[in-house]
N, C-alpha and C positions, 0 to 999 in steps of 0.2 A: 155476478148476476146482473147488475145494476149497470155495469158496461154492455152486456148481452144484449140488453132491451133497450138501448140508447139507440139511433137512428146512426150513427159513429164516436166511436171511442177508442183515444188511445188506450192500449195495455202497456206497450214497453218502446224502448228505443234504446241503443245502440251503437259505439264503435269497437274496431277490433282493427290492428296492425296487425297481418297472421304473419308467422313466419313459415321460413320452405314447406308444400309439402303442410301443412296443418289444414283437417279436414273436421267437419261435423257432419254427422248425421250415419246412416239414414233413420231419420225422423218423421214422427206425426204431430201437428200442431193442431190448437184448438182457433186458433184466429190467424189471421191474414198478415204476410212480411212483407214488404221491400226492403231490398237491399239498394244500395249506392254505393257502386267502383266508386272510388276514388284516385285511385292509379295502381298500378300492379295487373296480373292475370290470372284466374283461376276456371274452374271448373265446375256447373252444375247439374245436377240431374233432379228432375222434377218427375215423376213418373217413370215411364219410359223416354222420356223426352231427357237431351244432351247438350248442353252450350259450353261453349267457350267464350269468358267475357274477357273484357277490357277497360282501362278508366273510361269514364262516360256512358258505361254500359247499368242497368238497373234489372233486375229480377226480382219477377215477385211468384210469391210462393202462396196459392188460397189454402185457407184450412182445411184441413182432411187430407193433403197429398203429402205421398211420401216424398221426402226433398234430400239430396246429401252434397252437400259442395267442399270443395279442393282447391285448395293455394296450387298455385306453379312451382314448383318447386326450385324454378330459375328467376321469377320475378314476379315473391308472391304478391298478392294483392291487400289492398286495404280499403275495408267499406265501414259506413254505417250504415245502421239500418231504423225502420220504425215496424210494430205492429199495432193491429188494430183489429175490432171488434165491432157490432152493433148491428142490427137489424137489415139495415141498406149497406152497410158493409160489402158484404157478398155483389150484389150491384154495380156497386163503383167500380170495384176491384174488376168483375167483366167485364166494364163498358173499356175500361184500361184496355185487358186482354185482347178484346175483338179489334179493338183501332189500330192492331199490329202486326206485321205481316208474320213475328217472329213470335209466336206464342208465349206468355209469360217472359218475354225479354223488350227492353226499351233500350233504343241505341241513341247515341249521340246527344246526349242530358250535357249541362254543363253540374255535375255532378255535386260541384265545391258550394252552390247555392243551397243546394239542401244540406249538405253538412251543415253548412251554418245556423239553418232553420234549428234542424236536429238539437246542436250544442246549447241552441237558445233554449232548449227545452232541461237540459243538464242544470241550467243556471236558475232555474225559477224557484223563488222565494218564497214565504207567505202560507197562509193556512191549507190547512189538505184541501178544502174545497177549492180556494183560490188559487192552488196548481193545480187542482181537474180543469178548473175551466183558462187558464193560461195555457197547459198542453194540450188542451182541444182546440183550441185556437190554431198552435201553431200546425196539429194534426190537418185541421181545417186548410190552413193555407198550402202546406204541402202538395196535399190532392190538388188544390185547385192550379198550382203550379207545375203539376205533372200534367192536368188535363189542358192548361194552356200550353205545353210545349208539342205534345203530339196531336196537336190542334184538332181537338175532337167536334167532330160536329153531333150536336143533336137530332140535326134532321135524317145523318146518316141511320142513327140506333135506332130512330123510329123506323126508319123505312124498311129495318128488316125484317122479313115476316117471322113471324110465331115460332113457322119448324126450322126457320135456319136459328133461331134462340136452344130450341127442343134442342137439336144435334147439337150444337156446341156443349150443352148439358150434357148430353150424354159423353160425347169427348173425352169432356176433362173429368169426369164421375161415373165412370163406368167401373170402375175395379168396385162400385159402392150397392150394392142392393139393393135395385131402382123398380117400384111400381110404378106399371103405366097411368095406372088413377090417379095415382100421385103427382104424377108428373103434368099429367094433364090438369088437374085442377091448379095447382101454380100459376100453369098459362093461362085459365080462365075457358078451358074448351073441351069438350067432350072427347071423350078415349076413342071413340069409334071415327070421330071428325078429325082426331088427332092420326091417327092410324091410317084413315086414308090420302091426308093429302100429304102426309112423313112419304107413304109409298111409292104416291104419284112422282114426286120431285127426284126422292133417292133410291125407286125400284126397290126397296125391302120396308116392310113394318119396324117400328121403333124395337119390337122386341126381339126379330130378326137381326137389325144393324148393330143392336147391344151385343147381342150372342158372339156374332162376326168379330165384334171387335175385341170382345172379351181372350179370344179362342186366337184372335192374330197375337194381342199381347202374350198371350200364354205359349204361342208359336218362339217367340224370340226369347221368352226368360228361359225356354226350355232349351233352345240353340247356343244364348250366350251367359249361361250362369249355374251355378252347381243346387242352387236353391233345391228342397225336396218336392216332388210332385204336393205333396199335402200343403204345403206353404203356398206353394202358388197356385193351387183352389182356392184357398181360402183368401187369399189377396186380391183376387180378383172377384170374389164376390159369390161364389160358388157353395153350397151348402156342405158338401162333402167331396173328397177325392174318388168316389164311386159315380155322384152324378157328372164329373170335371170330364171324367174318363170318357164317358160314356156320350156326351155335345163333343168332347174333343175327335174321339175313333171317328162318331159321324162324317165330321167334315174333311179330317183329312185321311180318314183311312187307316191309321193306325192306331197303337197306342202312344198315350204321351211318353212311357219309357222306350218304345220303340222309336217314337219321333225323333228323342235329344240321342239316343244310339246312332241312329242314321246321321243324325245331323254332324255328331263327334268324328263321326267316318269322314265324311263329306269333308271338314275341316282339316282334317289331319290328311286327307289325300292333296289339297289343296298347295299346304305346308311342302 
């Protein structure tokens, strides 16, 4: 609790040599990861979202998404990692995200520097209090060593308006059970002033683009996965598999078991 309400705080850190083919997840976390290739290759999936890393590569995972990553099974990988927690947590961790073209992924890290930080943090002596505040330290340094590498500017964050902040919200929290009031007060701006210039810029209202995006996702777990229709309502955010059905026929015409039937045809004619 007392990390929760800290402005940033470490929770944990992390190494792992994986061997072939060793996977974790899929998983839900309470606080915020980076990882750090170290050298090897694997595989992650953060959402619907798919990478293939490399040494030098770094991935980070915000709290709430579902995450599963994968060694190579020809030349697995080996990372460390840190998690973290705190109020502006959340913050950081986006200012990260947006500075990069590759969503939740950073390329070209001299990787072996933050290990080191990392192991420094393995090594620390001394009273409980005085390894909080020695791995808040190094937790400290870390960020500020990530945000000097992919050389963040500040003037860029600020210059980006409100609703391009709003849609990246919505983006990566959409499988999440999102008020517009809610959402708008965050930003500091009325629903109704939120609504129209969300519509002006991206031609649908925030709760249109949410639906849209909801209903594409829900288009591709039902193309490439055996998941149950009721699982993937309710993943994405949906009250019931009766209301899923019923936004889903709208937009594309059918139903969702008719959808992944057609789609199975389509696949197997392809084969």
């Amino acid at each position: 609790m007392y990390k929760a309400n800290s402005d940033l705080a470490l929770y944990s850190a992390g190494y792992e040599e994986c061997i072939p083919g060793y996977s974790y997840g899929p998983n839900i976390r309470s606080y915020h990861m980076i990882h750090f290739v170290l050298k090897g290759k694997g595989e992650v999936h953060i959402n619907e979202h798919i990478f293939h890393l490399n040494a030098g590569d770094a991935f980070l995972i915000p709290a709430g998404k579902v995450s599963y990553y994968e060694a190579s099974k020809e030349d697995p990988w080996c990372y460390t990692w840190i998690n973290f927690m705190g109020i502006n947590s959340q913050m950081y961790l986006y200012q990260l995200l947006t500075s990069n073209n590759d969503i939740y992924i950073i390329h070209g890290l001299d990787t072996m520097k933050y290990k080191n930080c990392i192991f420094d943090i393995f090594s620390i002596l001394g009273t409980p209090t005085s390894q909080y505040f020695q791995a808040n330290g190094i937790l400290y340094k870390i960020m500020a060593m990530l945000f000097q590498d992919i050389e963040f500017q500040e003037s860029s964050w600020d210059k980006n308006s409100v609703i391009d902040e709003v849609k990246f919200y919505l983006d990566i929290n959409y499988a999440e059970k999102i008020k517009l009031q809610d959402v708008a007060k965050a930003y500091g701006i009325h629903p109704n002033y939120l609504t129209r210039i969300f519509h002006e810029k991206y031609g649908a209202s925030p709760k249109q683009y949410l639906m849209n995006l909801k209903l594409k996702k829900a288009g591709r777990l039902l193309a490439t996965t055996k998941l149950n229709i009721s699982i993937i309502a309710s993943s994405l955010g949906f009250d019931d598999q009766l209301s899923f059905s019923k936004y889903f026929k709208k937009k594309f015409g059918v139903s969702p078991s008719e959808y992944r039937r057609q789609s199975t045809l389509f696949s197997n004619h392809l084969l």
